[in-house]
C-alpha positions as CSV (number, residue, x, y, z in Angstrom):
1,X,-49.2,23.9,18.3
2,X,-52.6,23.0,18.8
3,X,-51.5,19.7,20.2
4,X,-49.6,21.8,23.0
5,X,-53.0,23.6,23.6
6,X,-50.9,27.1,22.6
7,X,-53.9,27.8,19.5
8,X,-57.0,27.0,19.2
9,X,-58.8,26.3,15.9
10,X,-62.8,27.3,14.9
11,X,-64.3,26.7,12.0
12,X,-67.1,28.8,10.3
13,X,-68.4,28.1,7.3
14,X,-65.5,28.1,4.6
15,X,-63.5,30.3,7.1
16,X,-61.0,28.8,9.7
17,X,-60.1,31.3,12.6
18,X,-56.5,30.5,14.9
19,X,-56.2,32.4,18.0
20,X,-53.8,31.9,20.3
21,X,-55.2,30.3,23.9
22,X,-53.4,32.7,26.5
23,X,-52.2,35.8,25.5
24,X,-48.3,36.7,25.0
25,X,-48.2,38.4,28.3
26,X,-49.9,35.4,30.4
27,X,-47.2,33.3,28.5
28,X,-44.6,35.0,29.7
29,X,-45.8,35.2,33.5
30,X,-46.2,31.2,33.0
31,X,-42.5,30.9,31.9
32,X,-41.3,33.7,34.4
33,X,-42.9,31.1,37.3
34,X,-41.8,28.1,35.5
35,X,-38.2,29.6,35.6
36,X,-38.5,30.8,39.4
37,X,-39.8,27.2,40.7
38,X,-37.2,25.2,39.1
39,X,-34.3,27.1,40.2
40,X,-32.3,26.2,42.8
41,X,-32.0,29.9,43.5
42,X,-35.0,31.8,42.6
43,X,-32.9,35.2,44.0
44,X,-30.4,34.6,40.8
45,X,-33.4,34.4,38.5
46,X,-35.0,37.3,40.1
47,X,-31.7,39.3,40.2
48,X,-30.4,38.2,36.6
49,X,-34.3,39.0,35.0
50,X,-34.1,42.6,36.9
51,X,-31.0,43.3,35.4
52,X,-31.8,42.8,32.2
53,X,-34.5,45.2,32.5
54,X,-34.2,48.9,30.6
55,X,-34.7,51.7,33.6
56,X,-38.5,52.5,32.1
57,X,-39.3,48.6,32.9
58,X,-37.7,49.2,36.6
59,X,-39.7,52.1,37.1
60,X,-43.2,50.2,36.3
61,X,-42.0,47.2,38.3
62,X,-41.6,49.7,41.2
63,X,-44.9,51.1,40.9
64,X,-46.5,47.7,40.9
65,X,-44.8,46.1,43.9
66,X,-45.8,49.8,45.8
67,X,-49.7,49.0,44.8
């Protein structure tokens, strides 16, 4: 994974720390982006993630598309 730049590695001492590089959520976005650019219709995508969504997830996309 470090090879794919997902972790990185540090080294203190005796102790040796792996974090991820991006977080979970940035990740996700990435793939979400990836997904939408490489379809052929990014309104299928967009229609097919939305409906997957539980009715609490609807309501925050809502509110973030109204800010």
């Amino acid at each position: 994974m470090e090879g794919k730049r997902l972790i990185k590695r540090e080294r203190r001492s005796r102790i040796l720390t792996i974090s991820p590089v991006r977080s979970r959520a940035v990740t996700a976005a990435s793939e979400m982006s990836r997904a939408l650019r490489d379809s052929e219709d990014a309104r299928e995508v967009l229609m097919s993630f939305v409906g997957s969504l539980k009715d609490e997830e609807i309501d925050l996309l809502r509110d973030f598309v109204r800010d």
